[in-house]
C-alpha positions as CSV (number, residue, x, y, z in Angstrom):
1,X,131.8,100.2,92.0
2,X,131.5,100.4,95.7
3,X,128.0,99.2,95.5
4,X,129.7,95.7,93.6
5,X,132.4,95.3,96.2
6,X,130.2,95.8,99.2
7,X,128.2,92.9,97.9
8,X,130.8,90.7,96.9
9,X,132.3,91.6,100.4
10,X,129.0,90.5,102.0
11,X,128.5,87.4,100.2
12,X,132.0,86.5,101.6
13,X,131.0,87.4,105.1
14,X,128.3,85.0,104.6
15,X,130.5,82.2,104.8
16,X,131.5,82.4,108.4
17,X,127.7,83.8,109.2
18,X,126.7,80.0,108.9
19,X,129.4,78.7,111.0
20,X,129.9,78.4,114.7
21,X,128.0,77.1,117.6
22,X,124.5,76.5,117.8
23,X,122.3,75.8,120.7
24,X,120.6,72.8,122.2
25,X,118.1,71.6,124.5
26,X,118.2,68.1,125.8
27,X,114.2,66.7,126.2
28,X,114.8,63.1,126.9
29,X,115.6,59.6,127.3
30,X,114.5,56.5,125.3
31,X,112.4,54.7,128.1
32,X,113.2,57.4,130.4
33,X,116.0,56.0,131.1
34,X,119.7,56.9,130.1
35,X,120.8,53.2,130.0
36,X,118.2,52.6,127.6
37,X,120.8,54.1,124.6
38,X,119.3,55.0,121.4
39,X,117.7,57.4,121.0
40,X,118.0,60.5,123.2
41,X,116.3,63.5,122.1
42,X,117.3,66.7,122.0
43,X,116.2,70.4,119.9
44,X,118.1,72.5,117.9
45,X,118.1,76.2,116.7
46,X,115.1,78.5,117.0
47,X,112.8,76.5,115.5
48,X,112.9,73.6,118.1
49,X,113.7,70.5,115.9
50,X,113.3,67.9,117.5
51,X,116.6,64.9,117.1
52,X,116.9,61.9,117.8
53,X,120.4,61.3,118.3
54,X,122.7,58.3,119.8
55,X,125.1,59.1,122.8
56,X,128.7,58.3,121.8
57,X,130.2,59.8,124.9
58,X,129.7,57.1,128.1
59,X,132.2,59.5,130.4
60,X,129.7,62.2,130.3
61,X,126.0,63.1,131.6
62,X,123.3,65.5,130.7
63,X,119.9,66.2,132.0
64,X,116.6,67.2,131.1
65,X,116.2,70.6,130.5
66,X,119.5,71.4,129.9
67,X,120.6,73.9,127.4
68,X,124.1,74.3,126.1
69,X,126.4,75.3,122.9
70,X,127.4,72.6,120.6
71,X,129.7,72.8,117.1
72,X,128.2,70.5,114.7
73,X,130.5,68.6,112.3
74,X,129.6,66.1,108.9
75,X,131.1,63.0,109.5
76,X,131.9,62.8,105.5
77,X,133.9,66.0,106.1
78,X,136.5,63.7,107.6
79,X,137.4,67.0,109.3
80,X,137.6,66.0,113.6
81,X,138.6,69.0,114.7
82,X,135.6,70.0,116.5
83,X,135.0,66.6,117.8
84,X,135.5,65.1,121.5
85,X,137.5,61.8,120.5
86,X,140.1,63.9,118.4
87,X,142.8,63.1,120.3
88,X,144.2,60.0,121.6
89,X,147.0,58.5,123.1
90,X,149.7,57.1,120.7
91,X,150.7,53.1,120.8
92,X,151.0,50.4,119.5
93,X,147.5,49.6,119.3
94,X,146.2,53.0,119.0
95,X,143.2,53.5,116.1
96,X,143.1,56.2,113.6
97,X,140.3,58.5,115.3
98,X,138.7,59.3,111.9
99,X,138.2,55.2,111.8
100,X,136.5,55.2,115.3
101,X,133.8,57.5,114.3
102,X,133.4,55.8,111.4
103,X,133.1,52.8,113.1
104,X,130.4,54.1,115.6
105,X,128.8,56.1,112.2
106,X,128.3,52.8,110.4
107,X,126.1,51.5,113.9
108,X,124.6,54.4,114.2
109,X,123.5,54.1,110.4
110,X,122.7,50.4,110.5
111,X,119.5,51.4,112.7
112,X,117.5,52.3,110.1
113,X,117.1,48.5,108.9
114,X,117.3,46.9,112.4
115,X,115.2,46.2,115.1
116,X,114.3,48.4,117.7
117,X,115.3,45.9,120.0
118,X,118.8,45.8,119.1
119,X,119.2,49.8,119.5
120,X,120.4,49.4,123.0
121,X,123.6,47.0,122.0
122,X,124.6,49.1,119.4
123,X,124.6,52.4,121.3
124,X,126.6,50.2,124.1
125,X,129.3,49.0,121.4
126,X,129.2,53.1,120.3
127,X,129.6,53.8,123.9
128,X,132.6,51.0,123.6
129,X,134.2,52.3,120.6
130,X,135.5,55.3,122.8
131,X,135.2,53.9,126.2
132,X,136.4,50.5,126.7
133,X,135.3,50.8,130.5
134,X,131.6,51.1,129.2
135,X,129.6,47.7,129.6
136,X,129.0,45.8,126.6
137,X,127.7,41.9,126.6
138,X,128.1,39.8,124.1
139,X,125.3,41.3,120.9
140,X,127.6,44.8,122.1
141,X,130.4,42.8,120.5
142,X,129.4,41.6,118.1
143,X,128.3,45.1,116.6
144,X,132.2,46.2,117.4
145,X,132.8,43.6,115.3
146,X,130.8,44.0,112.5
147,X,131.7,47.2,112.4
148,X,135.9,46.8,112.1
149,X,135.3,44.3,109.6
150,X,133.1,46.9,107.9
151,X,136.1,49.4,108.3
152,X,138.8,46.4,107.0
153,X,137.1,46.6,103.7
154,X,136.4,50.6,103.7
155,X,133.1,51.0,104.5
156,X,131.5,49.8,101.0
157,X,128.4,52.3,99.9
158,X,128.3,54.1,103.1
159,X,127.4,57.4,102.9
160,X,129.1,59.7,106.2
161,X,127.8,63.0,105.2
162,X,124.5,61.3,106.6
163,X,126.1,61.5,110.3
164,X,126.8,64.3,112.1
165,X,128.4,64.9,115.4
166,X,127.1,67.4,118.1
167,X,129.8,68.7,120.6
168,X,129.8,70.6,122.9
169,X,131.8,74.4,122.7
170,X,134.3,72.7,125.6
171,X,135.1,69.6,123.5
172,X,137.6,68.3,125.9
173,X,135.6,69.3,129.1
174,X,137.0,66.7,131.9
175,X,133.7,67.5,134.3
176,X,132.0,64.0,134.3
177,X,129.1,66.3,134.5
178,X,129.5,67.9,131.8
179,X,126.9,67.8,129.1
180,X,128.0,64.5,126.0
181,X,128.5,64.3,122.7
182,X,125.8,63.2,120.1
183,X,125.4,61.6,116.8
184,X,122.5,61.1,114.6
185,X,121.2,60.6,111.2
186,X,119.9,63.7,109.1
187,X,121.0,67.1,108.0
188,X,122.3,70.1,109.6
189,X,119.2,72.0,111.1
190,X,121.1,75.2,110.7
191,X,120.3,74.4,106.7
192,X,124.2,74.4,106.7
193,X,124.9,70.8,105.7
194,X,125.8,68.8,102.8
195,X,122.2,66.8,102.7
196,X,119.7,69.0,100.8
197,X,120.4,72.0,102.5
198,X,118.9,75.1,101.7
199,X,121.8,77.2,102.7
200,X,124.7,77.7,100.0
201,X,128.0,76.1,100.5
202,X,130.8,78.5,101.8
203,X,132.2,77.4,98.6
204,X,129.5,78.4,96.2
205,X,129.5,81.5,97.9
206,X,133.1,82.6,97.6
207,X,132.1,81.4,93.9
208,X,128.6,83.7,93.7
209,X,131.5,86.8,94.9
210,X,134.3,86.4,92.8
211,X,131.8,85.7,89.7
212,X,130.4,89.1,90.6
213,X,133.8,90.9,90.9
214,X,134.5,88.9,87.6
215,X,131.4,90.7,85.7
216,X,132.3,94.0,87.2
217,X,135.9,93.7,85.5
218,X,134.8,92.9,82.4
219,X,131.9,95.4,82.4
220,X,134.3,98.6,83.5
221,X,137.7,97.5,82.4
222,X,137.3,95.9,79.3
């Protein structure tokens, strides 16, 4: 008996074993050169994997070489609460913030069928999205607005859980200096994502233990 509960107990542990921070290195600009936008690259985990990811965060820097602790969060959770742009000021004209990160997720996901050439315009209208002070000319624009009327009509056939967002540990950190926040297109490389992932969900796992306690009951008890 104690042999069934420690496992179900550890199968339940589990669940939090594939959550929390992971850590990241930051490799490079696009160009060289921070203004250049899409893509930076960074590595994640152990392995190194190499991401290419789109700066979201225009307030904040980052350097080569630099290593810090990020939470990573599936966009098609709909679940901000790890995020940097969680919280905003009320108003009159103030955006749902889930809708802002859609907004910038739909750019980030329109990449894959445009141009290179048109990368840096839509990281500036990302930039925009959550910065108003950040520069943005007039093709910068024109992606903010491609993307609310996107949003108007709910984001027809878009798949989120394709986009995920890296922040850092001190989400609201106001250090200009401070490392930013990332986006990019792929999976978790913790193997802890929705997209093919090789890890189970905390879900099927609290499944996998109480299916285990279930056997046990009706093995002993019946």
């Amino acid at each position: 008996m104690r042999r069934v509960l420690l496992l179900a107990v550890l199968l339940c542990g589990t669940v939090y074993a594939f959550a929390g921070a992971q850590t990241y290195t930051f490799i490079g600009f696009s160009g060289g050169d921070w203004q250049a936008g899409y893509p930076y690259y960074i590595t994640a985990g152990p392995a190194g994997q190499i991401i290419a990811v789109m700066c979201d965060d225009y307030f904040h820097g980052g350097s080569i070489g630099q290593t810090w602790q990020a939470n990573l969060t599936d966009l098609g959770s709909d679940n901000l609460s790890l995020t940097r742009f969680n919280t905003f000021a009320p108003g009159p004209n103030a955006l749902v913030n889930l809708l802002l990160y859609d907004e910038a997720g739909w750019i980030l996901l329109q990449t894959i069928v445009e141009p290179t050439g048109d990368w840096k315009d839509m990281n500036s209208a990302v930039w925009t999205i959550f910065d108003p002070n950040a520069p943005c000319n007039s093709q910068c624009q024109s992606w903010i607005a491609a993307a609310q009327q996107e949003g108007q009509i709910g984001f027809p056939g878009v798949d989120f859980n394709k986009v995920y967002i890296i922040t850092p540990v001190n989400q609201h950190d106001p250090n200009p200096n401070g490392i930013q926040e990332f986006m990019y297109i792929g999976e978790d490389p913790s193997g802890g994502g929705k997209n093919g992932s090789q890890t189970p969900e905390p879900g099927t796992l609290v499944l996998m233990a109480t299916g285990i306690l279930a056997i046990f009951r009706r093995k002993f008890f019946a």
